[in-house]
C-alpha atoms as an extended CHARMM CRD file, in Angstrom:
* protein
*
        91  EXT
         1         1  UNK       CA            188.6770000000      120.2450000000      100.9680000000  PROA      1               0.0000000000
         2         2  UNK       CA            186.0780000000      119.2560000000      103.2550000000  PROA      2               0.0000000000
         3         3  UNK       CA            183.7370000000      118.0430000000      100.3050000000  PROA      3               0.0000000000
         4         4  UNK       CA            187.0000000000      116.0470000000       99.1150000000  PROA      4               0.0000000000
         5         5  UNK       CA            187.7060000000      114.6100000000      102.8820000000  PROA      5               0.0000000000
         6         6  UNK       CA            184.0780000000      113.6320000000      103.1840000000  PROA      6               0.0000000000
         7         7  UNK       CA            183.8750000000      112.2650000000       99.8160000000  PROA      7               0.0000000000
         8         8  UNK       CA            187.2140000000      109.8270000000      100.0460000000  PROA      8               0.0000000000
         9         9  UNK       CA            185.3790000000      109.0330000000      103.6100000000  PROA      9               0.0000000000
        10        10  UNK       CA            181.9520000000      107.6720000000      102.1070000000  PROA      10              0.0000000000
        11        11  UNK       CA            183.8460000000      105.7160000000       99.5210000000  PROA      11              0.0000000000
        12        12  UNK       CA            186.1950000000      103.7710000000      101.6590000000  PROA      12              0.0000000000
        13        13  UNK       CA            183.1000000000      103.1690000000      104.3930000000  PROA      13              0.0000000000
        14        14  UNK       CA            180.9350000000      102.1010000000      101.0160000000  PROA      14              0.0000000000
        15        15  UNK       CA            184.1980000000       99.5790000000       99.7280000000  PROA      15              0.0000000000
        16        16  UNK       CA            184.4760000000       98.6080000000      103.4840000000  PROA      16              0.0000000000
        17        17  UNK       CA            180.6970000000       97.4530000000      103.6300000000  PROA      17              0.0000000000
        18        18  UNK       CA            180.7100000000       95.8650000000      100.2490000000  PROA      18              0.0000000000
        19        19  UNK       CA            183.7890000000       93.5040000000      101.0790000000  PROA      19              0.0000000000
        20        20  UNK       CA            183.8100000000       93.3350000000      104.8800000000  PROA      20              0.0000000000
        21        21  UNK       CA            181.2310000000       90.8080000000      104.8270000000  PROA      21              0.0000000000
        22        22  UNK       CA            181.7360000000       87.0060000000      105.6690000000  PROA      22              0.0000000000
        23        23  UNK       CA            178.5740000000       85.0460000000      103.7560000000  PROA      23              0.0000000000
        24        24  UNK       CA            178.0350000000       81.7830000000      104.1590000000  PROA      24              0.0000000000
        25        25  UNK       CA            175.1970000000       79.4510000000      103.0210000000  PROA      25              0.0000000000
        26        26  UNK       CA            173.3620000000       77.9970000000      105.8400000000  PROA      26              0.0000000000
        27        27  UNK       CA            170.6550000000       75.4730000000      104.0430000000  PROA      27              0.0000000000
        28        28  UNK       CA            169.3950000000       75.1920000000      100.4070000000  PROA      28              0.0000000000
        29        29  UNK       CA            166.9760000000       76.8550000000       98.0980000000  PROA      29              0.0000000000
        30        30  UNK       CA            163.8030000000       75.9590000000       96.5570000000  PROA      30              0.0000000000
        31        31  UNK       CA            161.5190000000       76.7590000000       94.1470000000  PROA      31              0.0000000000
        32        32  UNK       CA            158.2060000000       76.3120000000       94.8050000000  PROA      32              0.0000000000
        33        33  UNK       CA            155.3660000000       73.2940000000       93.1100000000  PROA      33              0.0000000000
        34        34  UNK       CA            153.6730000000       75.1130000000       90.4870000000  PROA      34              0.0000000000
        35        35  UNK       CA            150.9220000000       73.6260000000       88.0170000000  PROA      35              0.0000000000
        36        36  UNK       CA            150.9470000000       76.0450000000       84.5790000000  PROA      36              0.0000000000
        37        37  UNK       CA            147.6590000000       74.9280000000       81.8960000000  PROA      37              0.0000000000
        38        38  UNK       CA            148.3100000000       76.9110000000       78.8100000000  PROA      38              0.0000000000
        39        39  UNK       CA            146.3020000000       76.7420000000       75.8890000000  PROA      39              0.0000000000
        40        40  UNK       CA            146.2260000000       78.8040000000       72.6670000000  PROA      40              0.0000000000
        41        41  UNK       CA            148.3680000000       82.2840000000       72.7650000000  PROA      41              0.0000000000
        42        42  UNK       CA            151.7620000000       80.6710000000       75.3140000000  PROA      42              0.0000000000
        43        43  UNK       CA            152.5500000000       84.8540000000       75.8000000000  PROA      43              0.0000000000
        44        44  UNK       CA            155.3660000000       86.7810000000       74.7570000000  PROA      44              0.0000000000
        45        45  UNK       CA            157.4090000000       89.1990000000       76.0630000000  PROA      45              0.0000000000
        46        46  UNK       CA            156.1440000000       93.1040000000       75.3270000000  PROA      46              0.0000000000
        47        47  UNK       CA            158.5000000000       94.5770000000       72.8840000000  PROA      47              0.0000000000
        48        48  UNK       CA            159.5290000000       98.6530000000       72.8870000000  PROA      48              0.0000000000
        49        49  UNK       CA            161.0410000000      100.7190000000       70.0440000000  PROA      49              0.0000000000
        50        50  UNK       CA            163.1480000000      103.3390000000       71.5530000000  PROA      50              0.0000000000
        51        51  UNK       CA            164.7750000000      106.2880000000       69.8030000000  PROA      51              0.0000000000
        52        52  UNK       CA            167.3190000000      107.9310000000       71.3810000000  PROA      52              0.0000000000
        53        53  UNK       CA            168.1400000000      110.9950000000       71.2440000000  PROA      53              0.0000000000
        54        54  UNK       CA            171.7010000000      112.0460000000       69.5260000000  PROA      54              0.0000000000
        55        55  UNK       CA            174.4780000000      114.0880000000       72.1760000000  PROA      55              0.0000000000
        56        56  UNK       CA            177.3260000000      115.6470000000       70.9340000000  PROA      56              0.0000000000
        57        57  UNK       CA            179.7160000000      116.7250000000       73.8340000000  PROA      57              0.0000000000
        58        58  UNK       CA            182.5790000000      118.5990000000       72.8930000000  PROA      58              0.0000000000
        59        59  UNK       CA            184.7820000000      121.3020000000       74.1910000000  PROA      59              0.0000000000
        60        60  UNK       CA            186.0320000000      125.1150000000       73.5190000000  PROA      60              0.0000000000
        61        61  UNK       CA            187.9760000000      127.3460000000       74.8360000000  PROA      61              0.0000000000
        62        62  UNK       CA            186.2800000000      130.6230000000       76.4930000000  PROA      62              0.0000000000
        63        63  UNK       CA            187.0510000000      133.7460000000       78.3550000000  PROA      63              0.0000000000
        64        64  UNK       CA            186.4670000000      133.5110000000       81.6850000000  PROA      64              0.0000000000
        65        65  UNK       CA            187.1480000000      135.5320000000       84.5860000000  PROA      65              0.0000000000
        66        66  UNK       CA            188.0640000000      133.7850000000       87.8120000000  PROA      66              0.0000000000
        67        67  UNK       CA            189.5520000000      134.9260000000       91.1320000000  PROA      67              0.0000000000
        68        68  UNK       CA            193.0990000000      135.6290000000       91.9920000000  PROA      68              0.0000000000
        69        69  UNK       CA            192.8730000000      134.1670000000       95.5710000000  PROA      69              0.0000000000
        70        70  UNK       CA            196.3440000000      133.7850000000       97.1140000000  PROA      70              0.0000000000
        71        71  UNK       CA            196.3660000000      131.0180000000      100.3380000000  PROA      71              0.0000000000
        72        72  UNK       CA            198.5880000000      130.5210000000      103.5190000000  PROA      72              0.0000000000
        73        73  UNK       CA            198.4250000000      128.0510000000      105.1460000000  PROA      73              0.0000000000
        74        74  UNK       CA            199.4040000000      126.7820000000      109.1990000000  PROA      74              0.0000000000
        75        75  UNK       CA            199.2420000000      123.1510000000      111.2510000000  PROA      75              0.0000000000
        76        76  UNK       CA            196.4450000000      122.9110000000      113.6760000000  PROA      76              0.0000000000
        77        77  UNK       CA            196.0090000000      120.3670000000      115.8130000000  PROA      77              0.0000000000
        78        78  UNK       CA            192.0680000000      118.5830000000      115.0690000000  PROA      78              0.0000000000
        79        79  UNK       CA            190.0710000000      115.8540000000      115.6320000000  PROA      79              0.0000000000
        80        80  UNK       CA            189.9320000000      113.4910000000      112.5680000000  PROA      80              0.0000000000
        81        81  UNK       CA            187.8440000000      109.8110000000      112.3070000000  PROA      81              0.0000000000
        82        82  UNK       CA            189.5690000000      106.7190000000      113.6220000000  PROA      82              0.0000000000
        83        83  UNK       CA            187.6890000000      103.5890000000      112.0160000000  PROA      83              0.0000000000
        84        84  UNK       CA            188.6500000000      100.2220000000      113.1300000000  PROA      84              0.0000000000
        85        85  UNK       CA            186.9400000000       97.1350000000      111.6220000000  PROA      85              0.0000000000
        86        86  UNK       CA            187.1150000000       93.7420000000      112.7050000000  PROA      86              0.0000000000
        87        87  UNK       CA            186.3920000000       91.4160000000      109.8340000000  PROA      87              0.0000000000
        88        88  UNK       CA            184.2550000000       88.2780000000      110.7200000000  PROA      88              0.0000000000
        89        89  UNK       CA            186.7840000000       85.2230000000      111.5750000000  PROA      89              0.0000000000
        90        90  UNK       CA            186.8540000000       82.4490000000      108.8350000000  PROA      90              0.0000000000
        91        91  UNK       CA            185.3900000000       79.1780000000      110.6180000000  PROA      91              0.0000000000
């Protein structure tokens, strides 16, 4: 449950840091002056031959011997994580 807890935590603070962001260009790009003197071969890009390999996934049924745990449960009283964010005001 804890994995779980932790798990749902880390993916809202990861969809939190992704969107929570205000980005705004400040000036302009450039590329820089370059001078290129090709003569004969221009280049090429390398090229690969990859194989591969062939994976079957499937499923079937087996015998398998588990616990028979039963579970009670009570309400405690805990500490849990508050988290407030403040998104950057549109200007």
């Amino acid at each position: 449950m804890v994995k779980q807890f932790l798990s749902i935590l880390f993916a809202g603070g990861l969809f939190v840091m992704t969107t929570g962001c205000d980005v705004e260009k400040t000036s302009e790009g450039r590329l820089p002056d370059v001078d290129v003197d090709v003569s004969g071969d221009p280049g090429a890009v390398p090229s690969y031959d990859v194989d591969a390999p062939d994976v079957d996934v499937s499923t079937e049924e087996e015998q398998v011997t588990v616990p028979d745990v039963d579970i009670s449960t009570e309400e405690k009283t805990m500490e849990v994580p508050n988290v407030d964010i403040d998104l950057p005001a549109d200007e």
